[in-house]
ZASE-331635 format. One record per atom (N, C-alpha, C): chain; residue in three letters; atom name; x negated, y negated, z. Coordinates in steps of 0.02 Angstrom, whole numbers. Last residue first. Layout:
BEGIN
ZATOR chain resn name      X      Y      Z
ZATOR     A  ala   CA      X      Y      Z
...
END
This chain:
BEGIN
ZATOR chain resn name      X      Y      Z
ZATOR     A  unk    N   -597   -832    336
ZATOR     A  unk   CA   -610   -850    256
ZATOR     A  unk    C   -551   -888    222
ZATOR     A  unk    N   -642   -875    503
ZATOR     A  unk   CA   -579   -858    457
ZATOR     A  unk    C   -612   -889    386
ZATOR     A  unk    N   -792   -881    563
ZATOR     A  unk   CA   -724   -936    533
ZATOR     A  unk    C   -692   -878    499
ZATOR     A  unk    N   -862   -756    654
ZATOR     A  unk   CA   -859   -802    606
ZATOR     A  unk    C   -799   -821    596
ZATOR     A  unk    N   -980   -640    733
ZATOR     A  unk   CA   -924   -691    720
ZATOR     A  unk    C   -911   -741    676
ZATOR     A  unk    N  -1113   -592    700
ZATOR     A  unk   CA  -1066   -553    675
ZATOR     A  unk    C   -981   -617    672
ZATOR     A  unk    N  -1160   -603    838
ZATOR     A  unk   CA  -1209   -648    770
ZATOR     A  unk    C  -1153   -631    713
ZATOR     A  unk    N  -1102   -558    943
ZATOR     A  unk   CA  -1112   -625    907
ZATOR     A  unk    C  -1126   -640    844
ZATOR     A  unk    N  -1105   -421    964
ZATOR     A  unk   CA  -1116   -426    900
ZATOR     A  unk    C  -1103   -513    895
ZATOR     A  unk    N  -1079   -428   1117
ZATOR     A  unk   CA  -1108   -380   1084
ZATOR     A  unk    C  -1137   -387   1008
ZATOR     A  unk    N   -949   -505   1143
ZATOR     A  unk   CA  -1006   -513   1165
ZATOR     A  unk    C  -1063   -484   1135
ZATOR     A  unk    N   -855   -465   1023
ZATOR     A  unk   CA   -902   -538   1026
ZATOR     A  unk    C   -967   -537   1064
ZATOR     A  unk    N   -841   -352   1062
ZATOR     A  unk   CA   -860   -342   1015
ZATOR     A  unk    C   -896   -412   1016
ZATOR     A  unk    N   -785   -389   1206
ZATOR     A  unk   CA   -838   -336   1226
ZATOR     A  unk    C   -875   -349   1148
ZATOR     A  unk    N   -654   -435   1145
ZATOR     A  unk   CA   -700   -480   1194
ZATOR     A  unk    C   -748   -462   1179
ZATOR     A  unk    N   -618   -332   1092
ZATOR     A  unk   CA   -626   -394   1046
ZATOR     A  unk    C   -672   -418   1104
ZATOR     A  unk    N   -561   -269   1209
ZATOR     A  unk   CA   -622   -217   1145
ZATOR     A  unk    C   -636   -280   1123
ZATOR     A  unk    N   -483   -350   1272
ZATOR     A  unk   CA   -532   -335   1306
ZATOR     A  unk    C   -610   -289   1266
ZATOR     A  unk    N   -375   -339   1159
ZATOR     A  unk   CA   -427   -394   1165
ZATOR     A  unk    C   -479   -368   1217
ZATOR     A  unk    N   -342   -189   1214
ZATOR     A  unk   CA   -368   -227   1130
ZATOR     A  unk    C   -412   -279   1136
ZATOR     A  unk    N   -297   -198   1316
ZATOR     A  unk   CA   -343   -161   1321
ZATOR     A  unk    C   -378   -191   1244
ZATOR     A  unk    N   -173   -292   1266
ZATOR     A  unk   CA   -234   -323   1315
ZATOR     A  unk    C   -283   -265   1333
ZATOR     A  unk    N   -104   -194   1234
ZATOR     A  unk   CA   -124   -267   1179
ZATOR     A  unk    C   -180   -291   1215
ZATOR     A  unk    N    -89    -96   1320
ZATOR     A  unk   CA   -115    -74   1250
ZATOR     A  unk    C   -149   -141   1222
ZATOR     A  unk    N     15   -187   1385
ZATOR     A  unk   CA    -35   -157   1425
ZATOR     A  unk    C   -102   -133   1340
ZATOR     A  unk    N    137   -214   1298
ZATOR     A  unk   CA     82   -275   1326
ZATOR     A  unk    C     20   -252   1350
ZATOR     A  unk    N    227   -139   1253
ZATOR     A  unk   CA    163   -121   1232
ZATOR     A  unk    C    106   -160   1238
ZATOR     A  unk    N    342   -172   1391
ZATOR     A  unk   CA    317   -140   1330
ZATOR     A  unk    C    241   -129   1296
ZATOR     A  unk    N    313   -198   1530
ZATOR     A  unk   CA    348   -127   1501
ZATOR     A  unk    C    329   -112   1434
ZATOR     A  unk    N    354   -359   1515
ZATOR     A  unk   CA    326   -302   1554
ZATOR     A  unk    C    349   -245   1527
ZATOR     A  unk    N    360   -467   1354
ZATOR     A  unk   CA    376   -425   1428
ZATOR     A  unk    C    354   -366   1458
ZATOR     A  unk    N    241   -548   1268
ZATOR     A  unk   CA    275   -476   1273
ZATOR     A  unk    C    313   -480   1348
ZATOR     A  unk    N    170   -678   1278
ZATOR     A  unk   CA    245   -659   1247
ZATOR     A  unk    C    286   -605   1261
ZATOR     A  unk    N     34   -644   1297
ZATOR     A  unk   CA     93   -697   1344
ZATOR     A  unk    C    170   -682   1322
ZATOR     A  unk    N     34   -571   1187
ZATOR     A  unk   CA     28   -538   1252
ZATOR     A  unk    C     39   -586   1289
ZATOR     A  unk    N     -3   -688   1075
ZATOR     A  unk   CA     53   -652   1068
ZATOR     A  unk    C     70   -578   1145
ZATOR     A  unk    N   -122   -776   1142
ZATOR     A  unk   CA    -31   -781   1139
ZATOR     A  unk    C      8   -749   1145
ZATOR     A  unk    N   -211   -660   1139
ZATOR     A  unk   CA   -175   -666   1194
ZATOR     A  unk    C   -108   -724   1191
ZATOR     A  unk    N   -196   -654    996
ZATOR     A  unk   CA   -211   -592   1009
ZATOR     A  unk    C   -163   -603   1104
ZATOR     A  unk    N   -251   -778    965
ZATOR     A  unk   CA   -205   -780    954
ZATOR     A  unk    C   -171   -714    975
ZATOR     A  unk    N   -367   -786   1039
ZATOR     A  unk   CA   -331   -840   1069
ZATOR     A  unk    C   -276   -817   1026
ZATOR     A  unk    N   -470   -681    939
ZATOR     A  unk   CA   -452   -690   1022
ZATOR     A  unk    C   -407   -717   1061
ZATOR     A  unk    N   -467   -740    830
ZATOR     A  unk   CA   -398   -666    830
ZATOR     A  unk    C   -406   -677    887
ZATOR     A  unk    N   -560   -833    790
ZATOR     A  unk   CA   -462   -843    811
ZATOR     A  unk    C   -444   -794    829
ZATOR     A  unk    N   -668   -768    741
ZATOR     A  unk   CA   -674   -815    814
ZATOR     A  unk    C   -587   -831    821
ZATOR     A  unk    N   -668   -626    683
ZATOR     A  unk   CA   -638   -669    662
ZATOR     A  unk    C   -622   -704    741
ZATOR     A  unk    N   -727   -485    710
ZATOR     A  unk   CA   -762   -541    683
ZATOR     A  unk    C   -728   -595    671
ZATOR     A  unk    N   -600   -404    732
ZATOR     A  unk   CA   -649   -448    788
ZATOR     A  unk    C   -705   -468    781
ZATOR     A  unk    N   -442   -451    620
ZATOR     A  unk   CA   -537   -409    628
ZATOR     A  unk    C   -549   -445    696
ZATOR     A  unk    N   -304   -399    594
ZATOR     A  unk   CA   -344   -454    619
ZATOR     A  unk    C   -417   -415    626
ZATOR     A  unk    N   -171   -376    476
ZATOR     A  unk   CA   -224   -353    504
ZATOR     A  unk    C   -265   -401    523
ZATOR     A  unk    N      2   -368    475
ZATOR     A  unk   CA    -61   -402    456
ZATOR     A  unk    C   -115   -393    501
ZATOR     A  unk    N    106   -286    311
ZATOR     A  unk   CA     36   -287    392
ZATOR     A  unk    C      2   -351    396
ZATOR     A  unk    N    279   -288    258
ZATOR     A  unk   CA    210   -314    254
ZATOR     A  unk    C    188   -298    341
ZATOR     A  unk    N    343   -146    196
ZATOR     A  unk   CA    346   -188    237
ZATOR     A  unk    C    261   -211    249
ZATOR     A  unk    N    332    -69     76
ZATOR     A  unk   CA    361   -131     69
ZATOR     A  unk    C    374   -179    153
ZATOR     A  unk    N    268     62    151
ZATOR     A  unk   CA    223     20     76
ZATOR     A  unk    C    262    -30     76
ZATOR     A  unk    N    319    103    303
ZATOR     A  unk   CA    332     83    225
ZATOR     A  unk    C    280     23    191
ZATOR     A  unk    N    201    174    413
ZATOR     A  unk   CA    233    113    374
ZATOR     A  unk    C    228    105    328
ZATOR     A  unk    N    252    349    489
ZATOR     A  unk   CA    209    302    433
ZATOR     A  unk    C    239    230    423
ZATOR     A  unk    N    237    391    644
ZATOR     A  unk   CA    292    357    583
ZATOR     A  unk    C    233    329    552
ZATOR     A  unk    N    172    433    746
ZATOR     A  unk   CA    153    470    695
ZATOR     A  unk    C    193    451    620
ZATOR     A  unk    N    187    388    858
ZATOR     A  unk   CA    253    409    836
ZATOR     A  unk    C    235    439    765
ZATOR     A  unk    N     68    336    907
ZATOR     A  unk   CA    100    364    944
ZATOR     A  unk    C    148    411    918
ZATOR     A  unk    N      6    279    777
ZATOR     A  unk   CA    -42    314    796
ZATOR     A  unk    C     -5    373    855
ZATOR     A  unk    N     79    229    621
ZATOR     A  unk   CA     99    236    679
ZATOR     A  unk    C     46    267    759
ZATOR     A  unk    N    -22    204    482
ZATOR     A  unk   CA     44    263    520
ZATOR     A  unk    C     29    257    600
ZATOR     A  unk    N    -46    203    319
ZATOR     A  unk   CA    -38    171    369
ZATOR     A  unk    C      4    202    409
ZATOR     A  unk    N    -92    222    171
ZATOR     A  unk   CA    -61    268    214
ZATOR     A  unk    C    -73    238    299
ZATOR     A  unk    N   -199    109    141
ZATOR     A  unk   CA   -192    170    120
ZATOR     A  unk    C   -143    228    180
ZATOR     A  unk    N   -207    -44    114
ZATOR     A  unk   CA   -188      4    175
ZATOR     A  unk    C   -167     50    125
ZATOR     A  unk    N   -336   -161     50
ZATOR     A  unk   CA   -292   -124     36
ZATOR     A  unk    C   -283    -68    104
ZATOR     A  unk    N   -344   -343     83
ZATOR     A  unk   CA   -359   -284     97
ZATOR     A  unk    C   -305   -240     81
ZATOR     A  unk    N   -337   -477     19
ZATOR     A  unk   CA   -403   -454     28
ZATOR     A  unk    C   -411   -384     43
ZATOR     A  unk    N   -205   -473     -7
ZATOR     A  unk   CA   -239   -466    -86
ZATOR     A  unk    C   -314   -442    -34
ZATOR     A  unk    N    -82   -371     74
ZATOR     A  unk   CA   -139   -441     61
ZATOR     A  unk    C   -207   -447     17
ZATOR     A  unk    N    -28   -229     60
ZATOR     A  unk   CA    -11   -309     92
ZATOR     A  unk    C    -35   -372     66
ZATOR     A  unk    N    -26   -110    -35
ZATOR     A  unk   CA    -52   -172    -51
ZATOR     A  unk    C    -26   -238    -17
ZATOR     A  unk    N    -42     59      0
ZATOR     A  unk   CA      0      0      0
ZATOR     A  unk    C    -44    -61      0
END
């Protein structure tokens, strides 16, 4: 499937529920080379309510954090 001209998803699927995502519904994928995905990563986990998949979102950024610290030289502006 073809979301976004920069990147192609080849069979995209669910990791819990093993549901694939339809080729017509759009992804959008964030890298942790990209100095924004951090601040926007915890917006969107200010947002969630308790219970749902808030816990998972913030084990995420805590990988993003760890990847900045680790690979600085690697960060960069959004293209």
């Amino acid at each position: 499937m073809l979301n976004e001209a920069k990147y192609n998803i080849i069979e995209a699927q669910n990791k819990q529920t093993r549901q694939l995502i339809p080729s017509d519904e759009p992804v959008f994928l964030f890298r942790a080379q990209d100095k924004l995905t951090r601040r926007v990563l915890c917006d969107y986990a200010d947002l969630l309510p308790e219970g749902s998949h808030k816990e998972q979102v913030l084990i995420q950024i805590g990988k993003f954090i760890g990847f900045a610290e680790t690979y600085s030289y690697r960060m960069k502006d959004p293209d």
